[in-house]
OpenMM code with the backbone's topology and positions (N, CA, C; nanometers):
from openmm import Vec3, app, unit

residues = "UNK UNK UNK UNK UNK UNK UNK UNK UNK UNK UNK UNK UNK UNK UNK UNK UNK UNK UNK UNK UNK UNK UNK UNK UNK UNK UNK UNK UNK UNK UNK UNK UNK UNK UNK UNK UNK UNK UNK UNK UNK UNK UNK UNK UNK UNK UNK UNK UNK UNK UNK UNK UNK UNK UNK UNK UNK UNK UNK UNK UNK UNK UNK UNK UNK UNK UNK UNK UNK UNK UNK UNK UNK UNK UNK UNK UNK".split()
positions = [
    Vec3(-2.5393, -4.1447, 3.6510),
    Vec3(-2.4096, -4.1431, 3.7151),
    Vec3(-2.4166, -4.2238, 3.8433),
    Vec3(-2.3088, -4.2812, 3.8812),
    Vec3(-2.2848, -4.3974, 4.0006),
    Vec3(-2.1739, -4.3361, 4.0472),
    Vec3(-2.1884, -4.3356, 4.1849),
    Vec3(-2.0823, -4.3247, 4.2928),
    Vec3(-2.0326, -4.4821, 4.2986),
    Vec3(-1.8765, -4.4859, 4.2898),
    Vec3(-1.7965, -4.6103, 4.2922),
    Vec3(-1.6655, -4.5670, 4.3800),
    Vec3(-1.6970, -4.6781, 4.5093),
    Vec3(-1.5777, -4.6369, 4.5843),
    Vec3(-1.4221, -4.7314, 4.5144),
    Vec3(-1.3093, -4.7080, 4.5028),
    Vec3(-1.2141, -4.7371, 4.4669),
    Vec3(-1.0780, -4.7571, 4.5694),
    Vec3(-1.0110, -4.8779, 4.5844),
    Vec3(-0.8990, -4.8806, 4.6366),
    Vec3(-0.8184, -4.8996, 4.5357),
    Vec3(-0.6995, -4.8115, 4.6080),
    Vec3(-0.5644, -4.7717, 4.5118),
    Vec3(-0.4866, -4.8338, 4.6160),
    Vec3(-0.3749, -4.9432, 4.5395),
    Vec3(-0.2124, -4.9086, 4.5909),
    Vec3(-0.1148, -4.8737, 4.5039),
    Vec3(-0.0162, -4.8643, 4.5696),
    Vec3(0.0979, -4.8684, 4.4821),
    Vec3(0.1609, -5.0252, 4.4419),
    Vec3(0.1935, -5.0796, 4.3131),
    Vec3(0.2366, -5.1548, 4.3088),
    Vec3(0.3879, -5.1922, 4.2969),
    Vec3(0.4590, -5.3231, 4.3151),
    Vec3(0.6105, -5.3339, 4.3226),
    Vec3(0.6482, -5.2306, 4.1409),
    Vec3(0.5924, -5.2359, 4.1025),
    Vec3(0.6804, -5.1487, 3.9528),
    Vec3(0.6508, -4.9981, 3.9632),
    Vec3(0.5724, -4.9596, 4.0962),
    Vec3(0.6126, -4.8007, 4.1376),
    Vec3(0.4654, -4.7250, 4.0081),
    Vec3(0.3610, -4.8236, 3.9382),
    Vec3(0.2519, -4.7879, 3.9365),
    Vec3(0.1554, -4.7923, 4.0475),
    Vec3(0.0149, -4.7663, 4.0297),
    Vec3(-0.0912, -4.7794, 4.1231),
    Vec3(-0.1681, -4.8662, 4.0223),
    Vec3(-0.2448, -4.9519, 4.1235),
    Vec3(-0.3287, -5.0771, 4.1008),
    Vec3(-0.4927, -5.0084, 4.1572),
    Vec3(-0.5717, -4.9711, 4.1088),
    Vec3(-0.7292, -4.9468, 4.1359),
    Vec3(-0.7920, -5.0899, 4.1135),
    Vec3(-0.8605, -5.0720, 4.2845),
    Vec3(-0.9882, -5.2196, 4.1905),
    Vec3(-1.0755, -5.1875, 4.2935),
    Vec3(-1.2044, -5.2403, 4.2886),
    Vec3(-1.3402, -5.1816, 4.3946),
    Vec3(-1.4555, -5.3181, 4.3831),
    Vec3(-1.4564, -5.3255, 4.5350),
    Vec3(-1.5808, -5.4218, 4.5675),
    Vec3(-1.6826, -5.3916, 4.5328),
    Vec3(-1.7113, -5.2722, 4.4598),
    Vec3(-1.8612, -5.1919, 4.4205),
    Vec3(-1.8716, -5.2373, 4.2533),
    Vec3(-1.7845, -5.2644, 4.2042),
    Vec3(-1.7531, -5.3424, 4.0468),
    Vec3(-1.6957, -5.4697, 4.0169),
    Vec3(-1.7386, -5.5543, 4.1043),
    Vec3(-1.6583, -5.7137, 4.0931),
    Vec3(-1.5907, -5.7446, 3.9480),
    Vec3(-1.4593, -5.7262, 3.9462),
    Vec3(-1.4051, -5.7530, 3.8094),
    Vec3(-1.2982, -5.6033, 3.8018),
    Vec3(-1.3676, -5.4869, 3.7946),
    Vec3(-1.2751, -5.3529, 3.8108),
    Vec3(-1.1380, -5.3604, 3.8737),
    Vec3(-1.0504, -5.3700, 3.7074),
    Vec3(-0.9187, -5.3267, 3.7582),
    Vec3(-0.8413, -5.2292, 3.6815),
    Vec3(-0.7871, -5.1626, 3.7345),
    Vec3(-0.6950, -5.0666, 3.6769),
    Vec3(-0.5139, -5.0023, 3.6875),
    Vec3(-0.4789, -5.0013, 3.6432),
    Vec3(-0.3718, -4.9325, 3.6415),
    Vec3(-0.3297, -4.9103, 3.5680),
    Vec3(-0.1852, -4.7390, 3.6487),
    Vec3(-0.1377, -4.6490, 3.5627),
    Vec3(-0.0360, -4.5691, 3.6396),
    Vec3(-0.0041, -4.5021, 3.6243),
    Vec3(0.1945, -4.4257, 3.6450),
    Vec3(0.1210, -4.3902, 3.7653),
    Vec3(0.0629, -4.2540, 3.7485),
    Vec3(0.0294, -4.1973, 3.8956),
    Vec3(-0.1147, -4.2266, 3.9103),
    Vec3(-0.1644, -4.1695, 4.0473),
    Vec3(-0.2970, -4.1654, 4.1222),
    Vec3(-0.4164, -4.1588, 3.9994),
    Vec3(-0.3710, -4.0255, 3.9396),
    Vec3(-0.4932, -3.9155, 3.9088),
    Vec3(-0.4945, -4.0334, 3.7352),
    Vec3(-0.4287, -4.0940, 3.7077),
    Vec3(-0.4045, -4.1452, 3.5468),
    Vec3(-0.4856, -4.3255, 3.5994),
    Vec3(-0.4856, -4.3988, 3.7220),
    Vec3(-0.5502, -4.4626, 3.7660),
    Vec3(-0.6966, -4.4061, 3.7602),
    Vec3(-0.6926, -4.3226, 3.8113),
    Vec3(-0.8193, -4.2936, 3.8648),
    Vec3(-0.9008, -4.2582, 3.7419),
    Vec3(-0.8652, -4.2252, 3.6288),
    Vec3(-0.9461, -4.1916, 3.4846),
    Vec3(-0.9093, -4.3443, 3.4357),
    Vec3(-0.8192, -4.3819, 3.4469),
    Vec3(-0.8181, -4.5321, 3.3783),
    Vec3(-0.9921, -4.6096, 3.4414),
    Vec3(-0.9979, -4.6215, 3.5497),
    Vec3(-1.0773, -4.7163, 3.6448),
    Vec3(-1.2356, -4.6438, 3.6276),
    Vec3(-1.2740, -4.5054, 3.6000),
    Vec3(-1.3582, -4.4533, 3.5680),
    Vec3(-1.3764, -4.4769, 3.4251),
    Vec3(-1.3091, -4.5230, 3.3341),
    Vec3(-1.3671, -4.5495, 3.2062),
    Vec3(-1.4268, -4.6843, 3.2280),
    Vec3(-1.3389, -4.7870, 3.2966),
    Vec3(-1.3604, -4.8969, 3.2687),
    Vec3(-1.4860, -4.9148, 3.3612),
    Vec3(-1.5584, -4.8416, 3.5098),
    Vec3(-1.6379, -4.8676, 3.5536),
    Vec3(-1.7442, -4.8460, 3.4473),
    Vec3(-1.7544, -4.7013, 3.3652),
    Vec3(-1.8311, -4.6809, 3.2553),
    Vec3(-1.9062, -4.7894, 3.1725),
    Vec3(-1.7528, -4.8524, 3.1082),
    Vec3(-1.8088, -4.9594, 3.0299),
    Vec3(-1.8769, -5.0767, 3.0904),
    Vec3(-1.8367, -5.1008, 3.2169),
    Vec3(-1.8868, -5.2274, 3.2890),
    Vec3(-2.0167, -5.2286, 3.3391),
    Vec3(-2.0750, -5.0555, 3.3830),
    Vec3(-2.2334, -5.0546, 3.4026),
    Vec3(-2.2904, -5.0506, 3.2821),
    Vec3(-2.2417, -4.9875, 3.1726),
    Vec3(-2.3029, -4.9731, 3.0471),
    Vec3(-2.3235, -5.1492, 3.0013),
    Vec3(-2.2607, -5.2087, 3.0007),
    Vec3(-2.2727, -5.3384, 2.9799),
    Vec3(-2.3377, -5.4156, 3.0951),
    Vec3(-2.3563, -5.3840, 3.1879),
    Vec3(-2.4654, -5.4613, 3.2667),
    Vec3(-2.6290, -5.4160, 3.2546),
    Vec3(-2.5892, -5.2757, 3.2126),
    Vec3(-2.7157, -5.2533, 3.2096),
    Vec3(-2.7487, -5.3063, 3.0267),
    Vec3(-2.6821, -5.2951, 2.9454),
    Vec3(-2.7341, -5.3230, 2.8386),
    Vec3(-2.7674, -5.5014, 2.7908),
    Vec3(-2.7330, -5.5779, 2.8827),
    Vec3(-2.7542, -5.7030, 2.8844),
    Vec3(-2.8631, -5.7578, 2.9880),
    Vec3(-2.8966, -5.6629, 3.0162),
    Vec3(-3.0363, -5.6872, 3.2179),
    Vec3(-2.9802, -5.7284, 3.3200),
    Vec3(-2.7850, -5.7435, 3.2930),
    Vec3(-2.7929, -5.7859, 3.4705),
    Vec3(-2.7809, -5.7258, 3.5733),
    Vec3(-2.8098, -5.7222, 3.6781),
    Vec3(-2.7912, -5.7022, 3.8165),
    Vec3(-2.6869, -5.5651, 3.8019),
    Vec3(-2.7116, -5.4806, 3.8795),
    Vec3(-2.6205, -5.3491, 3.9005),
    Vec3(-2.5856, -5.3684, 4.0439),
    Vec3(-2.4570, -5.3753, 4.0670),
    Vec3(-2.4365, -5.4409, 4.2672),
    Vec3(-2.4717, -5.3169, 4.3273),
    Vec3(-2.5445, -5.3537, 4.4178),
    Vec3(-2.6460, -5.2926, 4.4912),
    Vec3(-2.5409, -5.2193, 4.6049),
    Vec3(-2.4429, -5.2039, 4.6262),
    Vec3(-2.3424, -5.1253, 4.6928),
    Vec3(-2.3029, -4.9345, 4.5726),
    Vec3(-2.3456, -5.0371, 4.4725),
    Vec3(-2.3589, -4.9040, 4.3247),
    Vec3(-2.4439, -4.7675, 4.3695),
    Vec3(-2.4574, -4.6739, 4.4229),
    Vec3(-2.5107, -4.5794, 4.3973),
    Vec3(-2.5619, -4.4811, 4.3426),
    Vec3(-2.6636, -4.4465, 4.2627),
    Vec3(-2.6648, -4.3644, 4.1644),
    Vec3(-2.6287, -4.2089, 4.2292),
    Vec3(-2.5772, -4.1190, 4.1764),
    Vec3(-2.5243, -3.9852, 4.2286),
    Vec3(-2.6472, -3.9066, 4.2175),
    Vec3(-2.6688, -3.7933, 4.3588),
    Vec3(-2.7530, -3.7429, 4.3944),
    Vec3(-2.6734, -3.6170, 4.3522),
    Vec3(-2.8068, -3.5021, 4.4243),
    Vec3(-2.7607, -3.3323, 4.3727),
    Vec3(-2.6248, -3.3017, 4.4531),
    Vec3(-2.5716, -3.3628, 4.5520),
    Vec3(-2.4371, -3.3339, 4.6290),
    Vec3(-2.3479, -3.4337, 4.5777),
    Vec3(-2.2068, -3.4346, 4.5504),
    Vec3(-2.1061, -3.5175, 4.5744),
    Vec3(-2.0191, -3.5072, 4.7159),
    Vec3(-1.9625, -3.5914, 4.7731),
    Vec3(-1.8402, -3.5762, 4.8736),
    Vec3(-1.7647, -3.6842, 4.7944),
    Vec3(-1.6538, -3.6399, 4.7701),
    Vec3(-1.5386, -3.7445, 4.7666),
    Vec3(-1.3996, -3.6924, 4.8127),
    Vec3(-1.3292, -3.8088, 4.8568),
    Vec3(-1.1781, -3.7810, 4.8731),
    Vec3(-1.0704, -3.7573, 4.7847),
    Vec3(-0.9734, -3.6774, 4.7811),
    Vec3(-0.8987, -3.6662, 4.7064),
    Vec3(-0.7504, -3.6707, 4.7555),
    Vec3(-0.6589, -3.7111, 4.6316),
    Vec3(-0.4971, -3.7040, 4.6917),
    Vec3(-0.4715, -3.5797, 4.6933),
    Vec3(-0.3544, -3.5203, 4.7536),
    Vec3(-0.2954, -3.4195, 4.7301),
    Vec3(-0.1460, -3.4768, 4.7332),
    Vec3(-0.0494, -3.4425, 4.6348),
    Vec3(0.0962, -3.4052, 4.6723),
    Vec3(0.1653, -3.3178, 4.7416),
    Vec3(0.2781, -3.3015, 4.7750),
    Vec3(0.3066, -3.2127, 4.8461),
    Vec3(0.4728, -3.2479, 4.8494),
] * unit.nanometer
topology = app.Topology()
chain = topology.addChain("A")
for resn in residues:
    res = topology.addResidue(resn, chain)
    for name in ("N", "CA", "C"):
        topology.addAtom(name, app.Element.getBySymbol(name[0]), res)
């Protein structure tokens, strides 16, 4: 498992746009936050799975996940 930091906006059609300097290429979008945010986690999936299954380079900003997580989360309200 890899910790991948992610920026979200909102885009002009009132989806969110995910993409991350930690996955050069990672993009995503979807209606809300939380439907981005599983969109952009599959596709990081496939993109280490495929770097690693070809020998290249894993960007070194990539972290593999330790016994703690911290991450941020949205809330609505």
């Amino acid at each position: 498992m890899y910790s991948v930091h992610l920026s979200i906006s909102k885009v002009e059609n009132g989806q969110y746009l995910a993409e991350s300097d930690d996955i050069p290429g990672l993009v995503a979008q979807g209606r809300t936050v939380n439907e981005t945010v599983e969109i952009a986690q599959d596709v990081a999936k496939k993109l280490i799975e495929s770097y690693i299954e070809h020998g290249d380079p894993i960007h070194p900003s990539l972290k593999p996940v330790s016994d703690q997580i911290e991450i941020d989360v949205t809330v609505g309200v």
